[in-house]
N, CA, C and O atoms as a MOPAC input file, in Angstrom:
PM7 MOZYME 1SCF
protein

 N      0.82700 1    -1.19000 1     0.00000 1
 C      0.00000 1     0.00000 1     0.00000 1
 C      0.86300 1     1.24100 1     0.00000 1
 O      1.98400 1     1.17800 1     0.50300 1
 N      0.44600 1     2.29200 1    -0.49500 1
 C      0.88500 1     3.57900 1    -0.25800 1
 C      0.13100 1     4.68500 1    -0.56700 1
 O     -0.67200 1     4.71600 1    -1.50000 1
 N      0.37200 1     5.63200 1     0.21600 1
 C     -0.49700 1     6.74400 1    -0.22000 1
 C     -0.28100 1     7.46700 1    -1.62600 1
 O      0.85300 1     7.38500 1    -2.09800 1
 N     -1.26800 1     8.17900 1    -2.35700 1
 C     -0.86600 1     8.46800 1    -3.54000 1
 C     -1.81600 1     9.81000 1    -3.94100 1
 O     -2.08000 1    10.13500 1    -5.09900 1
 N     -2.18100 1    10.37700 1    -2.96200 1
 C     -2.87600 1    11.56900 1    -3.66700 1
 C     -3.18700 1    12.00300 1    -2.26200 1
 O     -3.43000 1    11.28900 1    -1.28900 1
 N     -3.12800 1    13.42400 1    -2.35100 1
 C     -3.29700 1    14.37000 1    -1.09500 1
 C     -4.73200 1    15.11400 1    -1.43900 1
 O     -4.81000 1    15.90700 1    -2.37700 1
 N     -5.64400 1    14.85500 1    -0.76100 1
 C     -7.12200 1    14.92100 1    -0.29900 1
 C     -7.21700 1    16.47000 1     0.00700 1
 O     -7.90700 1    17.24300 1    -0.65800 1
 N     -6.38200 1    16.85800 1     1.17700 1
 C     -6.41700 1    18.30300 1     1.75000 1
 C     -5.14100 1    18.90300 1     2.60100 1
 O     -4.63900 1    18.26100 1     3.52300 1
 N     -4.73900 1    20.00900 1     2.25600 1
 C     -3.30600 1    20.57000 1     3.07700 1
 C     -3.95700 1    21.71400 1     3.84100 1
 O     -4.93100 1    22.32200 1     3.39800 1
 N     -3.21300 1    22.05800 1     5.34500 1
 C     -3.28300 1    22.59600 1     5.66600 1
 C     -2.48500 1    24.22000 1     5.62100 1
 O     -1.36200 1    24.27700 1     5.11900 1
 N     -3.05400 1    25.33400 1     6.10100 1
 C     -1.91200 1    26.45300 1     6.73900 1
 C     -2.61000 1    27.18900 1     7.83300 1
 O     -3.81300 1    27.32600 1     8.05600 1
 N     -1.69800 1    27.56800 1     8.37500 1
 C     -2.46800 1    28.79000 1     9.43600 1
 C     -2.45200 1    30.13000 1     9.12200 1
 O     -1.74500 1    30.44800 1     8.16600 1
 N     -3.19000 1    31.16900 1     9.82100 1
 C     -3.80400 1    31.98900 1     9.66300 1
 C     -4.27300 1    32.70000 1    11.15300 1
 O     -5.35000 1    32.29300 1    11.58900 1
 N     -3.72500 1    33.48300 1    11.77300 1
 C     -4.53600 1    33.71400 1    13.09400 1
 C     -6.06000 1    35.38000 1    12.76700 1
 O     -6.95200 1    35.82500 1    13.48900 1
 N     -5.65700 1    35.67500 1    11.58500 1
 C     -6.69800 1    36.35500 1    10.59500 1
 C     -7.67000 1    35.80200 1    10.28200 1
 O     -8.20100 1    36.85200 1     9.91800 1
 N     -8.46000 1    35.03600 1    10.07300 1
 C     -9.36000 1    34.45200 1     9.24900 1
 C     -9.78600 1    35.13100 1     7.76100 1
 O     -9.80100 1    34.69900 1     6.60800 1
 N    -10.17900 1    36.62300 1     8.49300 1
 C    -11.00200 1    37.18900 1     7.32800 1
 C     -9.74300 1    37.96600 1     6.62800 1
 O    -10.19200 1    38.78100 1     5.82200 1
 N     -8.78700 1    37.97500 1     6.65700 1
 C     -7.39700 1    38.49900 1     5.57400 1
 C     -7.39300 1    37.08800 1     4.83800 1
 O     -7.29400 1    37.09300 1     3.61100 1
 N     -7.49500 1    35.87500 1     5.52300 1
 C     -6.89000 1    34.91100 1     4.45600 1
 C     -8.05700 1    35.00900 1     3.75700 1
 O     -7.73400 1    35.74500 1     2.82500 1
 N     -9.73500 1    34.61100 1     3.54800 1
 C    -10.43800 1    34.48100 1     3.22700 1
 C    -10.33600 1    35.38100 1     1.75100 1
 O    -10.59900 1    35.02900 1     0.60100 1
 N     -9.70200 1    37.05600 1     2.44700 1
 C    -10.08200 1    37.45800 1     1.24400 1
 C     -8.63900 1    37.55900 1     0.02200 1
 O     -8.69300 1    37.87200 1    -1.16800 1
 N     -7.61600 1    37.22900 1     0.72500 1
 C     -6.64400 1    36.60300 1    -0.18800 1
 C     -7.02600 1    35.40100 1    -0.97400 1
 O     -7.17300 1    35.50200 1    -2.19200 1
 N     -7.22700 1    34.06100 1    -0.24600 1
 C     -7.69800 1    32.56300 1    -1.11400 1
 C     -8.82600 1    32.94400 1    -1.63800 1
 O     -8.63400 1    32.83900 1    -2.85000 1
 N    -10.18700 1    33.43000 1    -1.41900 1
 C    -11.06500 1    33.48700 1    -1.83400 1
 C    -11.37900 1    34.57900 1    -2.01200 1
 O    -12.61000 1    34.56400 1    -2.01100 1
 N    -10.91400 1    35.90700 1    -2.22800 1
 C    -11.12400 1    37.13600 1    -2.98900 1
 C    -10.14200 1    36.79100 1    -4.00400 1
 O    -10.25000 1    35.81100 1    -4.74200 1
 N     -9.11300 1    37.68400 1    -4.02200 1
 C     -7.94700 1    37.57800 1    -4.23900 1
 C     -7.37900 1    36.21200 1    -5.50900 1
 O     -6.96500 1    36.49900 1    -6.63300 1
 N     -7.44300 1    35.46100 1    -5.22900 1
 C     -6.90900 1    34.13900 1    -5.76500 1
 C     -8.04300 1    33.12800 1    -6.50400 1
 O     -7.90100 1    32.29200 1    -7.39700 1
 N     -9.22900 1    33.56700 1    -5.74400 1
 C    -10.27600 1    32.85000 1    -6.20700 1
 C    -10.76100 1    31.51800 1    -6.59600 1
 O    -11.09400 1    30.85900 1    -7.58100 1
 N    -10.60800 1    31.44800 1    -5.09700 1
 C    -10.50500 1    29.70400 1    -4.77700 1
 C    -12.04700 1    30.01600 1    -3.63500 1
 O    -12.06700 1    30.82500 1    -2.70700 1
 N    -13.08700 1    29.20100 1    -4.02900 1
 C    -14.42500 1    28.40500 1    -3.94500 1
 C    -14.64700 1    28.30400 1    -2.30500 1
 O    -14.19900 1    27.22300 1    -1.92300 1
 N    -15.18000 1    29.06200 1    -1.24700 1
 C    -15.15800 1    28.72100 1     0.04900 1
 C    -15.90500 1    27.71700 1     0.39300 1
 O    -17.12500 1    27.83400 1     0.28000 1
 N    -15.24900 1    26.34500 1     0.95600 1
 C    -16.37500 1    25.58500 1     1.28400 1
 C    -17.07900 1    25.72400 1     2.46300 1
 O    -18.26900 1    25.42800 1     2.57300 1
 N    -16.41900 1    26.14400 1     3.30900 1
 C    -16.99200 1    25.91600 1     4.84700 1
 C    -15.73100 1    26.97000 1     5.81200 1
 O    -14.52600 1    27.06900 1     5.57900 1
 N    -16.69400 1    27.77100 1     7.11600 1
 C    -15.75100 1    28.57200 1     7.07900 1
 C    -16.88900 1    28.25200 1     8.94300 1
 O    -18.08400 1    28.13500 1     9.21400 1
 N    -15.97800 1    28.24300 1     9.49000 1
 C    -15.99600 1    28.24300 1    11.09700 1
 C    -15.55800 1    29.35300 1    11.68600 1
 O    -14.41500 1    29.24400 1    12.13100 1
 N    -16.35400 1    30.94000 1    11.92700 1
 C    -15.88800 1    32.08800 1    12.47700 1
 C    -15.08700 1    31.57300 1    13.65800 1
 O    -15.56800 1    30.78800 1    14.47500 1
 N    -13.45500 1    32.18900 1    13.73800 1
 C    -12.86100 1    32.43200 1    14.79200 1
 C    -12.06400 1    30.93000 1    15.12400 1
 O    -11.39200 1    30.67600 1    16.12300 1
 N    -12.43500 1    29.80800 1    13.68100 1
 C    -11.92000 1    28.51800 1    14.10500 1
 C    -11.02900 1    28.40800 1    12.46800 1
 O     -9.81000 1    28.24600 1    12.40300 1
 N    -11.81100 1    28.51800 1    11.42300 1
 C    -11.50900 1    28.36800 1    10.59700 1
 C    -11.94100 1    28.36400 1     8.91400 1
 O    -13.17000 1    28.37800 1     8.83900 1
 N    -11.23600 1    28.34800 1     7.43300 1
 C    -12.04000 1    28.41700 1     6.71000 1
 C    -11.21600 1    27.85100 1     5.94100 1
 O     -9.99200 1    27.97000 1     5.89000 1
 N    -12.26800 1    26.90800 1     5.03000 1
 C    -11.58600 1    25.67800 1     3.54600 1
 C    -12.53100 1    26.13000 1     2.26900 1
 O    -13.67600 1    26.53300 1     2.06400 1
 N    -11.28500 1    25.79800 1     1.51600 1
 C    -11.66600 1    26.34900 1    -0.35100 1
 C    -11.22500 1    25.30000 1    -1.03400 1
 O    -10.26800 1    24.52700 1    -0.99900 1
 N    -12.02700 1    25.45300 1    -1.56200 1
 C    -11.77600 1    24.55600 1    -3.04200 1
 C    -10.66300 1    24.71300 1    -4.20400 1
 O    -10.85300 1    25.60500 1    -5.03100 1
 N     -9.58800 1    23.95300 1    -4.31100 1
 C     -8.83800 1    24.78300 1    -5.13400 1
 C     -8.44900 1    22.82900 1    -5.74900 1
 O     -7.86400 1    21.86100 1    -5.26200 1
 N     -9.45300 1    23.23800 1    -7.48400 1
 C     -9.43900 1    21.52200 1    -7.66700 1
 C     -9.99000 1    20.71400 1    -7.05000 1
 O    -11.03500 1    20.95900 1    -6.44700 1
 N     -9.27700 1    19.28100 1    -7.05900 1
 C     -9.87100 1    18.23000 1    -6.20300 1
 C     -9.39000 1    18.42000 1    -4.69800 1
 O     -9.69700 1    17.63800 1    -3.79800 1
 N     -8.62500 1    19.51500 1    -4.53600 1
 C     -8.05700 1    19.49700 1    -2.94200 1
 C     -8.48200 1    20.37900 1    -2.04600 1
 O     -8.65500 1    21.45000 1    -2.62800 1
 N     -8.69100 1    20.44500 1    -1.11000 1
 C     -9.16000 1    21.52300 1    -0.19600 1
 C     -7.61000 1    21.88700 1     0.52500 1
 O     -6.52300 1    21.31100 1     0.49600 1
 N     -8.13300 1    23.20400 1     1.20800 1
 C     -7.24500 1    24.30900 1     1.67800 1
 C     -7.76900 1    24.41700 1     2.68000 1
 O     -8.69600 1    25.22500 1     2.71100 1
 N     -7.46500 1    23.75300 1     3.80000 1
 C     -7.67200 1    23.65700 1     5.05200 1
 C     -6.94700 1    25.15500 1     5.75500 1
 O     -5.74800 1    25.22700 1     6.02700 1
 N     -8.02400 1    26.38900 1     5.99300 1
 C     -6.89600 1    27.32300 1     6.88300 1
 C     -7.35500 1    27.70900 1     7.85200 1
 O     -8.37600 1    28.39700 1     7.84700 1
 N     -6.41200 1    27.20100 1     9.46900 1
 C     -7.01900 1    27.42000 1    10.68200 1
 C     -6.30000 1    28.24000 1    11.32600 1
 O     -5.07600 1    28.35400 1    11.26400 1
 N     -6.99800 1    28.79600 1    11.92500 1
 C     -6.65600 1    29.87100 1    13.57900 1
 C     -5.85700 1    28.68100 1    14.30900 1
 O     -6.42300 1    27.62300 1    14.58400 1
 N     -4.24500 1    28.97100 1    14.66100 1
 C     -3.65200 1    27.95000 1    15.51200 1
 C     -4.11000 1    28.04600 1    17.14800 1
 O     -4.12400 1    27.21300 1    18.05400 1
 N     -4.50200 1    29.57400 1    17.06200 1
 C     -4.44200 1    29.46100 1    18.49200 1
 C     -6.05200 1    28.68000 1    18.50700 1
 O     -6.22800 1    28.46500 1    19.70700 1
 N     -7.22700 1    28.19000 1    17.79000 1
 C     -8.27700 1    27.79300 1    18.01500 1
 C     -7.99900 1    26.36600 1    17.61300 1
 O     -8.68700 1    25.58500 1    18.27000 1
 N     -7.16600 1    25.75400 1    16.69400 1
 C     -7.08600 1    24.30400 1    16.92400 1
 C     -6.29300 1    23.98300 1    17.17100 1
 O     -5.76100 1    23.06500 1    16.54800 1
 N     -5.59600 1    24.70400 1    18.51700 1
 C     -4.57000 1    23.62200 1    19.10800 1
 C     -4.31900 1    23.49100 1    20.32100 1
 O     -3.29700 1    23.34900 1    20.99200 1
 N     -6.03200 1    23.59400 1    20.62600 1
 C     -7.01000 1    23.06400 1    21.77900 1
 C     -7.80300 1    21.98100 1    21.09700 1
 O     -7.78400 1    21.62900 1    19.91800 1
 N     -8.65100 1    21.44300 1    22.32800 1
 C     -9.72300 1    21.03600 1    21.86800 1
 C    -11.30200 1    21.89200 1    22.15400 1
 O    -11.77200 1    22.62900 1    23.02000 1
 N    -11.69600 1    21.34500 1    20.99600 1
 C    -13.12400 1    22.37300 1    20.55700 1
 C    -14.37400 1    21.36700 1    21.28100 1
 O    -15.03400 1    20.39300 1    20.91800 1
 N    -14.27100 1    22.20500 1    22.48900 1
 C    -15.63500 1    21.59500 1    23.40200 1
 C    -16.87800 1    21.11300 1    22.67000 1
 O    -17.49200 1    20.04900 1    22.75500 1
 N    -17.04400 1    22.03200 1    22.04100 1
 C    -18.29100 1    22.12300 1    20.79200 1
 C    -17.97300 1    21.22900 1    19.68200 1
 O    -18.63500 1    21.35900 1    18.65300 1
 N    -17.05600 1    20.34000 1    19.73800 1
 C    -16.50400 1    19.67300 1    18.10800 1
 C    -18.17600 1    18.66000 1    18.30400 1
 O    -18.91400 1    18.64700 1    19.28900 1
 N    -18.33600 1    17.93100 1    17.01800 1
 C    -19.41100 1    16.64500 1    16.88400 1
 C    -18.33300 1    15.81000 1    16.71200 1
 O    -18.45900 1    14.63300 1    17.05100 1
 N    -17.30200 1    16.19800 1    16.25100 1
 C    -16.43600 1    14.86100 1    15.81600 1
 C    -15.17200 1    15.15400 1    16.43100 1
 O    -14.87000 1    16.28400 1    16.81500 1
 N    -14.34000 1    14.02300 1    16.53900 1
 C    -13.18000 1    13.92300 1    17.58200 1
 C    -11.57000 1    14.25200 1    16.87100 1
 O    -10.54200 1    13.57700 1    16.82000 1
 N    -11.87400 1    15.40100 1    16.45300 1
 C    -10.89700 1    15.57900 1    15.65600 1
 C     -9.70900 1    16.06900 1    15.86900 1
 O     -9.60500 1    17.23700 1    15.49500 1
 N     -8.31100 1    15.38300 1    16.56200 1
 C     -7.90600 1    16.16200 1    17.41800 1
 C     -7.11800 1    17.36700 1    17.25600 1
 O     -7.01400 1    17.92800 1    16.16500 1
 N     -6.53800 1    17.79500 1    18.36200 1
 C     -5.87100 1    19.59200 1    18.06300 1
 C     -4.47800 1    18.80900 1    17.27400 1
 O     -4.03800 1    17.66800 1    17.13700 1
 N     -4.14600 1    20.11500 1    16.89900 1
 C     -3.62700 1    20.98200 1    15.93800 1
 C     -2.70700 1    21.65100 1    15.49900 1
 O     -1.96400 1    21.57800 1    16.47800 1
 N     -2.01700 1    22.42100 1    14.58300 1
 C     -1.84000 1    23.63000 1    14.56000 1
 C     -0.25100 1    23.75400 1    14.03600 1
 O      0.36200 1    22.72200 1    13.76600 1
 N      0.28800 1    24.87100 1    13.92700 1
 C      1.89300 1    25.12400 1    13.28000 1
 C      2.02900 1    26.42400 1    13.84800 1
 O      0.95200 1    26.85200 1    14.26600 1
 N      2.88100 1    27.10100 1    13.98400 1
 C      3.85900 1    28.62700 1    14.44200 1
 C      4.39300 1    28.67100 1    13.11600 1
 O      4.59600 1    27.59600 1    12.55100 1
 N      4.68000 1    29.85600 1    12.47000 1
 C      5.68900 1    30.38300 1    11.48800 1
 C      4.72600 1    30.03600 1    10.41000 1
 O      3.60600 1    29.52900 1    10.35700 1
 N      5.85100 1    30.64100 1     9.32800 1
 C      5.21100 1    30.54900 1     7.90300 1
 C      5.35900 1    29.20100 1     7.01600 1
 O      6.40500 1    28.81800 1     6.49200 1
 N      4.03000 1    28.52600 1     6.95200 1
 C      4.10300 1    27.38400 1     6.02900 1
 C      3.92000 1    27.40800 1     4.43000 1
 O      3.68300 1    28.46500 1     3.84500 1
 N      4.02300 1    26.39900 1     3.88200 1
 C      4.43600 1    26.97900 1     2.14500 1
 C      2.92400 1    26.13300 1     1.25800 1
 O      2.25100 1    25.18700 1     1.66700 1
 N      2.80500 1    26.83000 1     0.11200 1
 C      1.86000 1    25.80600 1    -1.16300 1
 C      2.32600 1    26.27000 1    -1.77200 1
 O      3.07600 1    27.19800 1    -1.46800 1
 N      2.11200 1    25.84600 1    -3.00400 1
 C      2.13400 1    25.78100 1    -3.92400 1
 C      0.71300 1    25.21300 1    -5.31900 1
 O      0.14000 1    24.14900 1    -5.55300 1
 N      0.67900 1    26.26700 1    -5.77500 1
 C     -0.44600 1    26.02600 1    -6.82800 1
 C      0.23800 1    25.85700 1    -8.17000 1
 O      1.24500 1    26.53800 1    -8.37000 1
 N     -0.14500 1    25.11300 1    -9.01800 1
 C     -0.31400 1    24.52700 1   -10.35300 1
 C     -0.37700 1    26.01000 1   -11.11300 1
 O     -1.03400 1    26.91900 1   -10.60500 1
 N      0.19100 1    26.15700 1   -12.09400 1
 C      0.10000 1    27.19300 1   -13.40300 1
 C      1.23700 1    27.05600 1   -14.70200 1
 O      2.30800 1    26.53600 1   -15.01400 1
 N      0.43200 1    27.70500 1   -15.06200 1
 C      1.65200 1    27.20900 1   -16.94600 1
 C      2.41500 1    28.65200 1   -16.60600 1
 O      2.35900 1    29.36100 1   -15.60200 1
 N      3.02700 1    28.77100 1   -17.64600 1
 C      4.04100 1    29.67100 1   -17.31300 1
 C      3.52900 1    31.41600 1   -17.90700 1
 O      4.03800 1    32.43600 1   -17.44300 1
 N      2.56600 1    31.41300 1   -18.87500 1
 C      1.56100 1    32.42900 1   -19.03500 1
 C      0.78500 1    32.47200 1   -17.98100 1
 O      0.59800 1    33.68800 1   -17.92700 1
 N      0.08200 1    31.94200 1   -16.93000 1
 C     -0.61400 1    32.35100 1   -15.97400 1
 C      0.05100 1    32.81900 1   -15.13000 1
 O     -0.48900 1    33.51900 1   -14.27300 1
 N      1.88400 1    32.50100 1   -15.10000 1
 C      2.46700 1    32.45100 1   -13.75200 1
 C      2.29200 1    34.34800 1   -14.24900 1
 O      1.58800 1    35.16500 1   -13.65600 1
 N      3.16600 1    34.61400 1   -15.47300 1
 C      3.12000 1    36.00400 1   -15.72900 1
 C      1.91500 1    36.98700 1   -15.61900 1
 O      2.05200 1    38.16200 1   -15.27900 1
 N      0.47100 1    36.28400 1   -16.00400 1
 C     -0.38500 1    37.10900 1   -15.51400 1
 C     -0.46000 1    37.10000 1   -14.08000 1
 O     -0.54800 1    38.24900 1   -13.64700 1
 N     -0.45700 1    35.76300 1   -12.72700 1
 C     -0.76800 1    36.37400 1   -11.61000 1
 C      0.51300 1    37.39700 1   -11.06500 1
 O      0.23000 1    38.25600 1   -10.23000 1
 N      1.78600 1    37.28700 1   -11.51400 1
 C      2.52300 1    38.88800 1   -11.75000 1
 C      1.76100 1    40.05900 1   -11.72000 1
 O      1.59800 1    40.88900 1   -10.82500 1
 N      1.32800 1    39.97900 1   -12.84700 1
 C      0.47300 1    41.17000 1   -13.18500 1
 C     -0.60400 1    41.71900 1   -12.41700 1
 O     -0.80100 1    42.90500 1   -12.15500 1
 N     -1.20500 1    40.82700 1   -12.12200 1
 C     -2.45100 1    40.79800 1   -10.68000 1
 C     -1.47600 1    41.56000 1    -9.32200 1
 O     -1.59600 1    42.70400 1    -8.88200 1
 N     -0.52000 1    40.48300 1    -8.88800 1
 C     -0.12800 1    40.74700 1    -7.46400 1
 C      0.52100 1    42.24700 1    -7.70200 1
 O      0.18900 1    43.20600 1    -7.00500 1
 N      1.30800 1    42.31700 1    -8.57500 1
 C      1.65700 1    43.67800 1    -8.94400 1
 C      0.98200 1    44.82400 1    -8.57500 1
 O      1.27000 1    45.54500 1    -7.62000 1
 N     -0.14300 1    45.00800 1    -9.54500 1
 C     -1.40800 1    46.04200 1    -9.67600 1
 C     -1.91300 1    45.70000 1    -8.35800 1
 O     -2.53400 1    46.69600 1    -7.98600 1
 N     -1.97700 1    44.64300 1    -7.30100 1
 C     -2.27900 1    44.69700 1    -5.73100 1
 C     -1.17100 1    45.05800 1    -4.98500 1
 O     -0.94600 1    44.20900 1    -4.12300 1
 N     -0.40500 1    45.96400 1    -4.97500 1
 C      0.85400 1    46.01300 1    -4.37200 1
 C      1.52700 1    44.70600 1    -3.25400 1
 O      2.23600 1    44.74700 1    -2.24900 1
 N      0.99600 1    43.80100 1    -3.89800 1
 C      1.96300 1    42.58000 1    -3.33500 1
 C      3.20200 1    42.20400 1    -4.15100 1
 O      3.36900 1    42.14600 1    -5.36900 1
 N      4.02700 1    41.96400 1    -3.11200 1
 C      5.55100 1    41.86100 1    -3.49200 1
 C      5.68400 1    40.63400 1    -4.08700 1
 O      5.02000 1    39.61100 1    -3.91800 1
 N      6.56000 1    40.83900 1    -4.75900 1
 C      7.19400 1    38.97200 1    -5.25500 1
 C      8.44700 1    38.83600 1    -4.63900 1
 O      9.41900 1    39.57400 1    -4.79900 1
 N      8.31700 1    37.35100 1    -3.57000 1
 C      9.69700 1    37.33900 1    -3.16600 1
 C     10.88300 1    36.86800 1    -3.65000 1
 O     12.04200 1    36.92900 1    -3.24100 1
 N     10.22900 1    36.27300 1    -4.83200 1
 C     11.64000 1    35.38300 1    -5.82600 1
 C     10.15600 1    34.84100 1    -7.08600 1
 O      8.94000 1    34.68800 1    -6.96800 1
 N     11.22300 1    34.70000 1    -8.27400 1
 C     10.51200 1    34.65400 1    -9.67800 1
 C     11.72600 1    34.00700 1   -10.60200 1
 O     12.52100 1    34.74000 1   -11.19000 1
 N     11.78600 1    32.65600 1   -10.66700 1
 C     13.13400 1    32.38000 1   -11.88000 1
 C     12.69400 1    30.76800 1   -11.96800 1
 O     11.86800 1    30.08400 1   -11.36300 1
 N     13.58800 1    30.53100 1   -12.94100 1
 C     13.62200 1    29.88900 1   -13.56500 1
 C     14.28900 1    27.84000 1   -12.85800 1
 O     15.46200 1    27.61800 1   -13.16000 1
 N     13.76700 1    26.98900 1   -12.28900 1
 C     14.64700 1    26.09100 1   -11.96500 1
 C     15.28100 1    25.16600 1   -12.96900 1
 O     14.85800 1    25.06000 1   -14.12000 1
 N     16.37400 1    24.46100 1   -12.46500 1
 C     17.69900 1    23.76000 1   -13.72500 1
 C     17.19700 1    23.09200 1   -14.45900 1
 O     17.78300 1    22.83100 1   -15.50900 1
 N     15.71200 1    22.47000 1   -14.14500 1
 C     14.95600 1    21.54200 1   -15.44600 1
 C     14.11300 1    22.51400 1   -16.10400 1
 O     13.57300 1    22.15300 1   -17.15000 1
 N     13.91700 1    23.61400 1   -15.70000 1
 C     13.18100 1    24.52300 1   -16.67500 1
 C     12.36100 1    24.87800 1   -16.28000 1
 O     12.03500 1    25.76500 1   -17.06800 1
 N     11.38300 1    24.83500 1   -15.22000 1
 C     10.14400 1    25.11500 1   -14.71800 1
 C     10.47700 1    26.32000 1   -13.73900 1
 O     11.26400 1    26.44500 1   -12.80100 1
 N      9.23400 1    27.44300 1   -14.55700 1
 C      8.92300 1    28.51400 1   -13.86700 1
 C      8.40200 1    28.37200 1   -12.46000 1
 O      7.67000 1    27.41700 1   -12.20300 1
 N      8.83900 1    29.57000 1   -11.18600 1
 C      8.23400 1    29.53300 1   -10.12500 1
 C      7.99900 1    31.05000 1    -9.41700 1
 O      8.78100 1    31.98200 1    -9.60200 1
 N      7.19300 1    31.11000 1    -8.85600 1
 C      6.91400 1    32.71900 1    -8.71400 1
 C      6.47100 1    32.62900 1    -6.90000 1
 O      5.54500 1    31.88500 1    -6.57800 1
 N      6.91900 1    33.11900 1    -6.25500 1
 C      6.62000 1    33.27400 1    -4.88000 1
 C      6.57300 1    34.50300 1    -4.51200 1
 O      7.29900 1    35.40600 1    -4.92900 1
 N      5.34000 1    34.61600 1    -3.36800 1
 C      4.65200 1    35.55600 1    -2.71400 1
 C      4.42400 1    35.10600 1    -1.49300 1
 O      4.66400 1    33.92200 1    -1.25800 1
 N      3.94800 1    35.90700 1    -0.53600 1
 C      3.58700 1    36.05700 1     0.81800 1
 C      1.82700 1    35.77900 1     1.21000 1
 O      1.50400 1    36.96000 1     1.33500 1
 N      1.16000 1    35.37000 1     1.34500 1
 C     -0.11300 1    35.72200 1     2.02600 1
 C     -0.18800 1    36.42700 1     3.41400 1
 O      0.67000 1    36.17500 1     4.26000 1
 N     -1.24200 1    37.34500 1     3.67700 1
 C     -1.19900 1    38.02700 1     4.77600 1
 C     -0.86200 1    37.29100 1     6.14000 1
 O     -0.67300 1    37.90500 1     7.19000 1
 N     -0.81400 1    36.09600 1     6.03200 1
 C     -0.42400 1    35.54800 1     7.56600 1
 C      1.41700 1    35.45800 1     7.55900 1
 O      2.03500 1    35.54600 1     8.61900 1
 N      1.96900 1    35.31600 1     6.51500 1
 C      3.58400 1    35.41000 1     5.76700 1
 C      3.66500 1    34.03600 1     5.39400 1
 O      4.78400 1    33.53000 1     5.32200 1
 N      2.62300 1    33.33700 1     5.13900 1
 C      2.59200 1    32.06000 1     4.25000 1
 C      3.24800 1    32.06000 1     2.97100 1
 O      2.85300 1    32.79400 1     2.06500 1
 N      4.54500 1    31.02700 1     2.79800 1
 C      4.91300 1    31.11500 1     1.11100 1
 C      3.52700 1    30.49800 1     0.28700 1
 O      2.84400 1    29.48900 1     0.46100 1
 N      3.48400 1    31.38900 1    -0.48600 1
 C      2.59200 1    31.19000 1    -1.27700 1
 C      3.48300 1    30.87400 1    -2.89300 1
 O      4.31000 1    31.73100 1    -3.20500 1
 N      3.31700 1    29.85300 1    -3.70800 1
 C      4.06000 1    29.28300 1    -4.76000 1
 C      3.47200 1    29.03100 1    -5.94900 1
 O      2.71100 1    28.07100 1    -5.82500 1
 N      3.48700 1    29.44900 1    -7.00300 1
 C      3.03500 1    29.47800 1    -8.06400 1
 C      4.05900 1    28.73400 1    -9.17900 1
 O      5.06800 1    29.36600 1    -9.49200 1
 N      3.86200 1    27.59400 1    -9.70500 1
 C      4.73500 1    26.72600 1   -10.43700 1
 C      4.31100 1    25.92900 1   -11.16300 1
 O      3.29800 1    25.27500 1   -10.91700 1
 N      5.41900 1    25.75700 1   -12.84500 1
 C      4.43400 1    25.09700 1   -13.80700 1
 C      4.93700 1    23.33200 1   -13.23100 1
 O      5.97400 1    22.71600 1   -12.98600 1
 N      3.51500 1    23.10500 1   -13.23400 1
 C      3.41300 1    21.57300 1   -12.60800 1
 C      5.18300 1    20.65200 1   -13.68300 1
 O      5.80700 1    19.92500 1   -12.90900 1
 N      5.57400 1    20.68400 1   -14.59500 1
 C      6.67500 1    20.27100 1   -14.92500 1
 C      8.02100 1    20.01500 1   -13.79600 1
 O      8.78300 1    19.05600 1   -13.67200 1
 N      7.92500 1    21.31700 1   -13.06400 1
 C      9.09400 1    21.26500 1   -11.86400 1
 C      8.79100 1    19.77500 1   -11.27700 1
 O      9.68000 1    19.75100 1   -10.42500 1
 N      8.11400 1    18.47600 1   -11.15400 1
 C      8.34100 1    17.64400 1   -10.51200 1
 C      8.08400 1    16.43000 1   -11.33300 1
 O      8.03700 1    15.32400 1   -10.79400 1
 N      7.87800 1    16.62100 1   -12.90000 1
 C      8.13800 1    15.39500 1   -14.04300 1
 C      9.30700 1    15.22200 1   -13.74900 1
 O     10.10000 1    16.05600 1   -13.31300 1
 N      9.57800 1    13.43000 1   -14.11900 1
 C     10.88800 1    13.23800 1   -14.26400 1
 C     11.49300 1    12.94700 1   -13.29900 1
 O     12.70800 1    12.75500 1   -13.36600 1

């Protein structure tokens, strides 16, 4: 057996409503379900974007129905999203015209474009043509 496909990733966020409107303004990724003050998941593809308040799941939630246990990360964790190398240049163009910074933009030794940014919590946020991991 082995695992072979990732269902849902997490990041944190002690903002809720900054990430919300980064992933789901901003980026425009599908909100599925959003727990004020606990947490909120988007649709991005077949995977969800699990993004929680650390300081709210990494307790346990008196109120949970299900036993799901705590939680949570400190510091900035990373994704990465799927794009060809014309989209990578238009979301340029986007983060740009939003005065968001790019923290690095080049080229890796097999050829695949990658473009990194920050989300408001200081999440790497990664933009890369799915090629970087053929091969």
């Amino acid at each position: 057996m082995r695992a072979d496909a990732i269902l849902e990733t997490a990041l944190y966020a002690e903002d809720l409503a900054a990430a919300e409107a980064f992933y789901g303004g901003l980026l425009g990724l599908e909100v599925v379900l959003r727990q004020p003050g606990r947490h909120v998941f988007f649709r991005a593809g077949p995977v969800i974007l699990l993004v929680f308040d650390p300081r709210a799941t990494s307790e346990t939630d008196p109120g949970a129905r299900l036993p799901v246990p705590p939680h949570g990360a400190r510091g900035p964790g990373h994704i990465c999203f799927a794009a060809s190398r014309d989209e990578i240049a238009r979301w340029r163009e986007v983060f740009s015209g939003k005065g968001i910074a790019i923290d690095a933009e080049f080229d890796w030794p097999g050829g695949a474009r990658s473009l990194y940014i920050r989300d408001p919590a200081g999440n790497s946020v990664e933009f890369a043509e799915p090629r970087l991991w053929e091969g």
